[in-house]
C-alpha positions, 0 to 999 in steps of 0.5 A, spaced: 356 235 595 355 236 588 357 231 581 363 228 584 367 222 580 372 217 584 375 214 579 379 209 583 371 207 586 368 205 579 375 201 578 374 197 584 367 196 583 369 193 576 375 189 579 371 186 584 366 184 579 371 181 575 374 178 581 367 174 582 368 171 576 373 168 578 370 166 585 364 162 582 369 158 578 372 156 583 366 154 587 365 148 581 372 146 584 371 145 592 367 141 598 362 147 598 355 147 596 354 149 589 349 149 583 355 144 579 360 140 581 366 138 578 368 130 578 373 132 582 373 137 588 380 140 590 379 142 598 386 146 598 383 151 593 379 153 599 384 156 602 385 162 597 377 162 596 375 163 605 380 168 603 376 172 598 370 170 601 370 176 607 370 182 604 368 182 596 361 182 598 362 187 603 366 192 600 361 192 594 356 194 599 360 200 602 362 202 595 354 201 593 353 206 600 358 211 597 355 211 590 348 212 595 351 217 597 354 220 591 346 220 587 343 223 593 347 229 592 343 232 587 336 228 587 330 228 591 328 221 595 322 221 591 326 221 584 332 217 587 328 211 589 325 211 582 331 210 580 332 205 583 326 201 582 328 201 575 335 200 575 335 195 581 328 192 581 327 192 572 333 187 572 331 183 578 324 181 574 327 180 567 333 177 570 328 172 574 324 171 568 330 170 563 337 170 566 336 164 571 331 159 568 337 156 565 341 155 570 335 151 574 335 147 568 341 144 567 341 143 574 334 139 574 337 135 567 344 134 572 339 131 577 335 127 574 329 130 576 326 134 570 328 131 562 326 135 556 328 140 551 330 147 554 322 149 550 319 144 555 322 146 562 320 153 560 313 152 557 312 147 564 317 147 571 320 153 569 316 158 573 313 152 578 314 153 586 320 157 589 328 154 589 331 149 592 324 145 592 321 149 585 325 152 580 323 159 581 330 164 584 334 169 583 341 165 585 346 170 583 342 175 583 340 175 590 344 183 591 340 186 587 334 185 592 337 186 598 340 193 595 334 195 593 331 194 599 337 197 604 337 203 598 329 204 600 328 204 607 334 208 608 333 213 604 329 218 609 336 217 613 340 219 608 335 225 605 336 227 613 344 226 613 345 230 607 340 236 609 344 236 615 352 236 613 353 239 621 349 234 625 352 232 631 352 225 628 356 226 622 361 231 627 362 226 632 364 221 626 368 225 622 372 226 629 372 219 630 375 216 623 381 221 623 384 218 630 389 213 628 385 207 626 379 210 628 376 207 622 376 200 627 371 204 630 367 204 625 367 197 625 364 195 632 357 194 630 358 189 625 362 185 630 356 186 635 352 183 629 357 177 628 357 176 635 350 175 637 346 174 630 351 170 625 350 163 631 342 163 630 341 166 622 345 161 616 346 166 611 341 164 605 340 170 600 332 168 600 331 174 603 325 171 609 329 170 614 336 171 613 337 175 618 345 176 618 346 178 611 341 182 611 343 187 618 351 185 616 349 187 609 345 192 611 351 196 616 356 197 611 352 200 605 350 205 611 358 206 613 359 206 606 354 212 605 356 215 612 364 215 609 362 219 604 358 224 608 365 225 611 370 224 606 375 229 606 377 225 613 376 219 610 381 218 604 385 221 609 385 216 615 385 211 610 390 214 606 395 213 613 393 207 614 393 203 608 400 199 610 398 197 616 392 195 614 395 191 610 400 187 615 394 187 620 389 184 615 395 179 613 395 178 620 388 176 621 388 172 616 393 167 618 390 167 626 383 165 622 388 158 619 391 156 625 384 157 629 380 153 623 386 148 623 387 147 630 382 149 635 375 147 636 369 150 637 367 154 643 364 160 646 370 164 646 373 161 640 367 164 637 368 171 639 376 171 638 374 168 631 369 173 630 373 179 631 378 177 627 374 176 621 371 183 622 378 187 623 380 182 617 375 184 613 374 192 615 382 191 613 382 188 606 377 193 606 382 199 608 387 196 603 384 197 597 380 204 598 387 206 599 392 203 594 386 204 589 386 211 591 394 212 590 394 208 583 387 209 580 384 215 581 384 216 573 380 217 567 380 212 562 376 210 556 377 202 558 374 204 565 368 208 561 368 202 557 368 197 563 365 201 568 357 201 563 359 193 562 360 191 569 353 190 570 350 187 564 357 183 566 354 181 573 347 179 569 349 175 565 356 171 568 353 166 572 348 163 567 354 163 562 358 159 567 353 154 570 352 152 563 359 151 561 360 147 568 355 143 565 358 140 558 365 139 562 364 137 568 365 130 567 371 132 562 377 129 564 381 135 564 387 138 570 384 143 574 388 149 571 385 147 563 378 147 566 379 152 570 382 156 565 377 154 559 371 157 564 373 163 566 376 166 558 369 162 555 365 167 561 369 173 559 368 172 552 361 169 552 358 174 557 363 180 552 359 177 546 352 178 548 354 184 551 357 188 545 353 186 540 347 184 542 345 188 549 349 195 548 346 195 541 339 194 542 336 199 546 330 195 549 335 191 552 338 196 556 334 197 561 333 190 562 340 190 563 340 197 567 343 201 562 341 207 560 335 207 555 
């Protein structure tokens, strides 16, 4: 495989990005734990936020083993993992250090437990114990961690798959993807996953311990990398069953409402929930693979443009949106203004730091995982 560009993937991955924007802002607004809260919580919002919630983490994991598969084509293991302790690891550590800190800030001032000037919280409780209890963490940077990570242990793996194109594994991969909806397939070790470790291991993005995300995770960056390894089949089972995956991933979605509505809890609710989840997941997935392939698949001086800020976007957009939550929280205004007021203030400031401080000075660049 030489240097191939999938325009339609650099697009998802800048859409996916955007989308996340707007899901952080609406976690200000529903029942579920968050950094801030607004002074009224709207509970239906949770509908098309559960939505969401399935597949944007998976999909950017699947296209993060793709992209894996695309750079080790033609680096070596050693100067792959190199490059990604500076491009993963290098914006964890100054993100950590400089990224995060104001949003535990106002978080402290919001509770009550830490009064002061920003100066003051830096120079005293800023680097003092690990969040919840301190005030070191990564918040929204947790997938950078887990990335690296994923990208390093599997790297002798992929160097393995990639020197063998005509293994037997990747043979009987590519057979099974081309069957109709043999892309299912694909997806029966994620709900072993769902089935026997989701029950026992809350997903807590701290890392030690977070047993589910790391092996969920885990398993669609592989698939990602292995689909890649069989692409020709890939692109063109998915191509066939884009449609139908859309009815099913429809389908899904609404047998998951009326089991979360109507049912309790139970051993076999679990089981039929969990396959639900997985085949809506694998089918949204399919959905936009598909669709995105068919319409995307295109050069554009915006995509270059978006696709160089996306990551400085992904930086820096929470830290700008907590801090914005701060100051209208208790704001009496509809949920469609506050919302509205977060998600442009998010875009325009992140933009803001982006272009005329970030993109220009070259220091900073690499903090953010731009090229120097």
């Amino acid at each position: 495989m030489g240097k191939i560009r999938r325009y339609d993937l650099d697009w998802l991955r800048v859409l996916v990005f955007a989308l996340l924007i707007f899901y952080h802002v609406g976690m200000f607004f529903v029942p579920w734990d968050w950094h801030l809260k607004n002074h009224i919580i709207y509970d239906w919002m949770t509908w098309p936020m559960l939505f969401i919630n399935q597949w944007r983490l998976p999909i950017l994991f699947v296209i993060s083993g793709m992209g894996t598969s695309f750079a080790l084509a033609y680096r070596s293991g050693r100067t792959f993992a190199w490059e990604r302790l500076k491009r993963l690891g290098l914006p964890l550590i100054f993100g950590m250090l400089m990224i995060i800190p104001p949003q535990v800030y106002v978080e402290r001032l919001h509770a009550e437990v830490f009064s002061g000037t920003y100066i003051d919280f830096l120079l005293g409780a800023a680097y003092q114990g690990i969040y919840p209890v301190g005030n070191i963490s990564w918040h929204h940077l947790w997938f950078l961690p887990y990335l690296l990570i994923f990208s390093l242990v599997l790297i002798p793996l992929f160097t393995y798959l990639r020197d063998h194109p005509q293994s037997g594994f990747l043979t009987w991969f590519a057979r099974v993807i081309e069957r109709p909806f043999g892309l299912y397939i694909v997806a029966i070790p994620l709900y072993v996953v769902e089935i026997f470790v989701e029950p026992f291991f809350d997903e807590t993005h701290a890392l030690v311990g977070d047993w589910f995300a790391l092996s969920y995770f885990c398993l669609f960056f592989l698939i990602g990398f292995l689909i890649m390894r069989c692409q020709v089949a890939f692109w063109g089972a998915v191509n066939r069953i884009k449609f139908a995956a859309l009815i099913l991933g429809l389908l899904c979605f609404l047998a998951q409402v009326f089991i979360w509505v109507f049912l309790e809890d139970g051993l076999a609710i679990h089981v039929a929930e969990g396959l639900l989840k997985i085949v809506n997941t694998w089918s949204w997935i399919f959905v936009l693979f598909g669709y995105a392939a068919k319409y995307l698949n295109r050069k554009s001086s915006l995509l270059s443009y978006c696709n160089t800020a996306v990551y400085p976007f992904y930086i820096l957009h929470q830290t700008v949106q907590v801090i914005l939550c701060y100051f209208i929280m208790n704001v009496d205004l509809s949920l469609g203004v506050k919302f509205f007021l977060l998600a442009l203030g998010t875009f325009f400031i992140s933009w803001l730091l982006y272009e005329f401080v970030i993109r220009r000075v070259g220091l900073l660049r690499p903090l953010f995982g731009l090229k120097a």
